[in-house]
N, C-alpha and C positions, 0 to 999 in steps of 0.2 A: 570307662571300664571296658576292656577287650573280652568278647564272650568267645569261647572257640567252636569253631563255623565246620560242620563235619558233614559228610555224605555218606548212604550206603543205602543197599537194600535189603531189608530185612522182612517177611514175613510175623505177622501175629504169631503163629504158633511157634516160634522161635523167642518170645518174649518174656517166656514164663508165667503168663496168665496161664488161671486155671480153666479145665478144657468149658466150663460152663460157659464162661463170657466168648469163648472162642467161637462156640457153635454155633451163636447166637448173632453174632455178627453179621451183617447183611454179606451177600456172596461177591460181591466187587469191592468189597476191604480186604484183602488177603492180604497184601502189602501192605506195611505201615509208613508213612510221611515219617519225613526228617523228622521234626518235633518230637511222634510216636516212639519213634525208636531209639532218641535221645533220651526222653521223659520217661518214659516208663520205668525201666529197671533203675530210676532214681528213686523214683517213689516206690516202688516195692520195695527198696532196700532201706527206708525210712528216710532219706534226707531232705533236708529240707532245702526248695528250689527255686531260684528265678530264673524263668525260663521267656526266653523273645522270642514270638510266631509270628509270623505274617494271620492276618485275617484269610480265612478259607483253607489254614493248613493243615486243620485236624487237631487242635487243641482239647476240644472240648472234649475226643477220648485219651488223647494224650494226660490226663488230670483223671478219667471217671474212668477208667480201664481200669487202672490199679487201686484206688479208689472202694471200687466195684469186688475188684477180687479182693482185698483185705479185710472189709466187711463178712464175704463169704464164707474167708477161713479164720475169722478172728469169735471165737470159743469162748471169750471170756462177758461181751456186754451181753448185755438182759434188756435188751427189746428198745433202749434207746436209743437218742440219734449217735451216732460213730461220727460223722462226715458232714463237713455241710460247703457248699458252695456261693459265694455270695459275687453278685454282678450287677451293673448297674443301672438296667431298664426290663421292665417285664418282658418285651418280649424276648430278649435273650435267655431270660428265666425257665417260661416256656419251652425252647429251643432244646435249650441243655436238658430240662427237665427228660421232655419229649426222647431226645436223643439216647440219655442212659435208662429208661422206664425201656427202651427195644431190647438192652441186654442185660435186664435185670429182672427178670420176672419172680425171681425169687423171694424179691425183700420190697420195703414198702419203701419209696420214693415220693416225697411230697414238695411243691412247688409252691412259693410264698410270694406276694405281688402284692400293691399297692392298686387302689383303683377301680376291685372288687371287695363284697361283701366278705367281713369279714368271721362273720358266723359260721358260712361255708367252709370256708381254711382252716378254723378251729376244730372241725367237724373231723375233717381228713386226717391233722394232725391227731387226733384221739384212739382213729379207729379207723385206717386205710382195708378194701375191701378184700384185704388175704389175713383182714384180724388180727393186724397186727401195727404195731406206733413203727411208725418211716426211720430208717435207721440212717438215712441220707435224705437232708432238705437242701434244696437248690432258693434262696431269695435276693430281694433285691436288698437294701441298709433299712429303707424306713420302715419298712413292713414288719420286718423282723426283729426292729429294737422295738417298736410297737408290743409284739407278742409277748416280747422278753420282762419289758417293764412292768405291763399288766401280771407275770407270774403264769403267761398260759403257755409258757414252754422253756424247755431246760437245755440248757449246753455244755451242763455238769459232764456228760460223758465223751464231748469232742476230741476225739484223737488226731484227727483232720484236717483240715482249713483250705482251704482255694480262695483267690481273689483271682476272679478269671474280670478280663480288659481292667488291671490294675490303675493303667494311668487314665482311663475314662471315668472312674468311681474318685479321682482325684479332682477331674478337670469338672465336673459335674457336682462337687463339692459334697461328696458322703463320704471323705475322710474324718470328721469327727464320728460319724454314727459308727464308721467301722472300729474307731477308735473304744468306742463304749459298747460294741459288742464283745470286743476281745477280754472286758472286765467278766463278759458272762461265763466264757469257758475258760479248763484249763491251762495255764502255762506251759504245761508241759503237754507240747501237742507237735507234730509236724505241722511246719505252713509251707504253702505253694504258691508262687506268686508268678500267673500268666498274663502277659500284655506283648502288644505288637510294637510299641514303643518304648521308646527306654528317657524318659525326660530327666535331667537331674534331679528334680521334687519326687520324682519317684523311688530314684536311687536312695538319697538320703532316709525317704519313709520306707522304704523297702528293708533298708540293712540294719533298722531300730527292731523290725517284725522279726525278723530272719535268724535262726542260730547257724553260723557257718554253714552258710548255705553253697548247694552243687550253683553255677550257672550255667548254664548251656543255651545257644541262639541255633536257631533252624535257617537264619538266613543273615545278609552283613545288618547292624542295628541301622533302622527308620527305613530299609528300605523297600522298593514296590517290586511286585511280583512281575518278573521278566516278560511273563504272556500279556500283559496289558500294553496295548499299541494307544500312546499317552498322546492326543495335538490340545494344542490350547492357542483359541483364536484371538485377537484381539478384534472387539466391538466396543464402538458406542455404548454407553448405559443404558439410553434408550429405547437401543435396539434390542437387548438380549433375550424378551421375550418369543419377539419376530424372529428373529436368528432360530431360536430354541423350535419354533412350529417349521421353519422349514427344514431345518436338518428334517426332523422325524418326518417329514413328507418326502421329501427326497429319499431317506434311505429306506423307508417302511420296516423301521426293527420290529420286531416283533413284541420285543419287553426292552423299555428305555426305563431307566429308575433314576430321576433326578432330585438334584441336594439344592437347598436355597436356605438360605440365615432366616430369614423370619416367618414367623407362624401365618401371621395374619398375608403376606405375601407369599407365603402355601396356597392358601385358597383362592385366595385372586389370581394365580396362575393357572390354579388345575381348572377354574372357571374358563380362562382364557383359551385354555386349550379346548376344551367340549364344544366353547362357541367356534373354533376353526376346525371342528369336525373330527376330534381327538378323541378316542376314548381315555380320559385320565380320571385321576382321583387325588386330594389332598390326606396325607397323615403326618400330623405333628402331636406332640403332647397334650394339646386345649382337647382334643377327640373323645368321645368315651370309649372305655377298653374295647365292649364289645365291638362297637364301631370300627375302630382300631385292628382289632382282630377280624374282622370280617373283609376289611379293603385288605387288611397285607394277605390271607389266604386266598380272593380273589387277584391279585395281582401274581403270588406263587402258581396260580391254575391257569396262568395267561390268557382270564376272563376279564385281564385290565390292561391295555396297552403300556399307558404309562403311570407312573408312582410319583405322584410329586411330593417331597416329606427333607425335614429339618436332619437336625444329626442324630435324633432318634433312632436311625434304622442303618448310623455310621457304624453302627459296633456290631461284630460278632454274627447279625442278621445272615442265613443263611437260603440263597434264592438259586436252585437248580440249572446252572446252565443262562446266567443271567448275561445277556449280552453286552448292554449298554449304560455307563453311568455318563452321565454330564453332571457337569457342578457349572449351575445358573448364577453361584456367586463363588468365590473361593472362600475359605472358614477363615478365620481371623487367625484360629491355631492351626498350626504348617502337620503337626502330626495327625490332626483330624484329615486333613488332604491324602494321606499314606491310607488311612483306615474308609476314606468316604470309594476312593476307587478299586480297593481291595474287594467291594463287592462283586465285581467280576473278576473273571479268570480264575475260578476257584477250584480246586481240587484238579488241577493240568488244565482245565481247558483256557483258550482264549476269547479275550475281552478287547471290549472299546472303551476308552475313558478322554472324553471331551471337557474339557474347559472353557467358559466366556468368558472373558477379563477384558475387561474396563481398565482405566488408565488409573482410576481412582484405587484400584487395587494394587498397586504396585507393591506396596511393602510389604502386602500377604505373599505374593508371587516370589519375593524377593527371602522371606521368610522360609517356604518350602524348598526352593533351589538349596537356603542352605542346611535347611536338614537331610535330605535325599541328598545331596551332592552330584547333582543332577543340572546342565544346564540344559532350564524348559523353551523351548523358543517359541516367541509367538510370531503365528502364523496370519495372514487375512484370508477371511473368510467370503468367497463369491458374494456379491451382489452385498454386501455391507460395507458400504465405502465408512471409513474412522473420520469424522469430522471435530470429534472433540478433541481439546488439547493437553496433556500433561501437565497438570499444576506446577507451577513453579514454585510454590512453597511460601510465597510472599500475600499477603491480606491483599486486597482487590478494594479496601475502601480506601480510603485517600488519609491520608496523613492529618490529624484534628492538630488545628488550631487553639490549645489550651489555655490563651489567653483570651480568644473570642470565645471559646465555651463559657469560662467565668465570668465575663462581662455581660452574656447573655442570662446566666443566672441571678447575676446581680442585677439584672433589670428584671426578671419574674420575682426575685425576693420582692423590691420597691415594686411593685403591680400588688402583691400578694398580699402587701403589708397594709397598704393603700387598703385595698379591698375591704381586709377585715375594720381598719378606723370607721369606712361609712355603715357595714354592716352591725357595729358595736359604737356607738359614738360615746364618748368621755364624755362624763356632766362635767 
């Protein structure tokens, strides 16, 4: 599907929001992002949208700007939800939340998450502290079919819908839950559908959700943001630890935030780093929340050197001026590569995005060349000579002999058989 790829610049106050949200705005948004200025006047005009952002392009007010002002000047609900936004990992919940609670002070906004108490949630949902039921919830799928099943909240009055990182809420498998929340609200509703990638399983669920829907791309589809200065080295597998401790010695970033496939080799890493005099820390999903929440806003305060964390913090996570990602493994999915280096360079500035790749990775590397269409080239990296070699595809154990295997059975049967006659002897 060809989306069309537009430029311009355009100012907020040019957008037709109303002057509330405008005011309200932090004073270095004046200008709205591609997406912004794409998105917007779609949604205010009711259509319904799939829209392709780069991570860090401004999405999340490209969706909750209009959003935001339709709720405002919308006269007719009575104090329930209007809007809801659903996404795939708390802390993006937070984020978003976070984000529209700056230019919404008028109306009640409530955030729904898995992982915390849920008495709490129910509490807010009731009776947020301007006295009024939230007229816009931002959650995650299970939390919120949670609520819904139990009877402790209604979607009878959604006019709304957002599935913001569409194809991560797939890849992460809450496509069914999303599936049975849409039994809760009305049919007749606007939906919005934002994601940085565009997979065909998205496409096909996307245009079941969608009534002739606008499409609009803020950038060409799967691709990475220009400001990111992309090497990818090849090492040893054995090396990439050690590789990984001397870069950050060498270059002394200031904030490195590295991606690795497994939980349990989270922590064995960020261990490895403190013992070589690192300041790091491990976040993946085993964490508890607060925990959780406590390393990613010390690592935001650059009271953490480095973040070493799973693809939990691939999506939508938003870190001020982040300088450095490396990917200690590459993902097995090529579009999670687009989204895992999207964490820098965001909002104009420039980034670094390092790769370690092992030989054993080939088909991943081979995978993301062809969705970016992009050729990656790998580079050697000082002082890591590659000693290992390139599979050749072929088993390494030797060719069995399946008539000496049988003959060998056929003599433990006669042992085995033997055996039980003296153990049981026949009167």
């Amino acid at each position: 599907m060809q989306l069309p790829l537009l430029a311009h610049i355009m100012k907020f106050s040019d957008l037709n929001l109303c002057a509330e949200i405008v005011s309200k705005l932090p004073a270095k948004l004046s200008v709205a992002t591609d997406i912004q200025r794409l998105a917007i006047p779609e949604v205010l005009a009711g259509k319904d949208l799939l829209a392709l952002a780069q991570t860090g392009s401004g999405k999340t007010y490209a969706y909750g700007l209009p959003l935001l002002h339709t709720i405002i000047n919308d006269n007719t609900h009575s104090g329930e939800i209007c809007a809801l936004v659903l996404v795939p990992t708390r802390e993006l919940a937070l984020q978003v939340g976070e984000a529209l609670k700056l230019v919404s002070a008028s109306m009640g906004i409530t955030v729904l998450y898995g992982g915390v108490d849920k008495a709490e949630q129910l509490k807010q949902l009731e009776q947020n502290p301007l006295q009024r039921k939230p007229q816009l919830v931002v959650a995650t799928p299970g939390r919120l079919l949670d609520f819904l099943r139990q009877q402790q909240l209604s979607l009878s009055s959604v006019k709304q819908l957002v599935l913001d990182e569409a194809d991560r809420l797939i890849e992460m498998g809450f496509w069914p839950d999303v599936e049975s929340i849409l039994e809760f609200m009305p049919a007749n509703r606007q939906t919005l559908l934002f994601s940085a990638t565009l997979a065909p399983e998205l496409n096909d669920k996307a245009l079941k959700l969608l009534n002739n829907p606008k499409k609009i791309a803020a950038q060409a589809l799967n691709s990475v943001v220009s400001d990111i200065n992309e090497s990818l080295y090849l090492v040893n597998k054995g090396d990439k630890a050690r590789a990984l401790t001397a870069l950050i010695k060498q270059h002394q970033w200031s904030q490195v935030l590295v991606f690795i496939n497994g939980r349990d080799d989270a922590d064995k890493l960020a261990k490895r780093l403190v013992k070589a005099g690192i300041n790091a820390a491990a976040l993946h999903g085993d964490k508890e929340h607060l925990q959780r929440q406590q390393t990613l806003e010390a690592f935001k305060a650059c009271e953490l050197q480095v973040l070493v964390t799973t693809d939990l913090l691939s999506r939508g996570i938003h870190i001020d001026a982040l300088p450095v990602v490396i990917n200690l493994d590459l993902p097995s999915s090529a579009p999670v590569y687009v989204h895992r280096i999207g964490r820098t360079a965001r909002a104009g500035d420039n980034g670094i995005a390092i790769s370690l790749v092992c030989h054993g990775e080939a088909d991943s590397l081979k995978a993301i060349k062809l969705l970016t269409g992009r050729d990656l080239k790998l580079e050697a990296l000082d002082g890591f000579e590659v000693t290992d070699k390139p599979s050749s595809g072929e088993s390494k154990r030797a060719p069995r002999d399946k008539k000496a295997n049988r003959r060998s059975q056929n003599k433990r049967s006669a042992k085995e058989f033997a055996a039980k006659r003296t153990k049981f002897p026949t009167k």
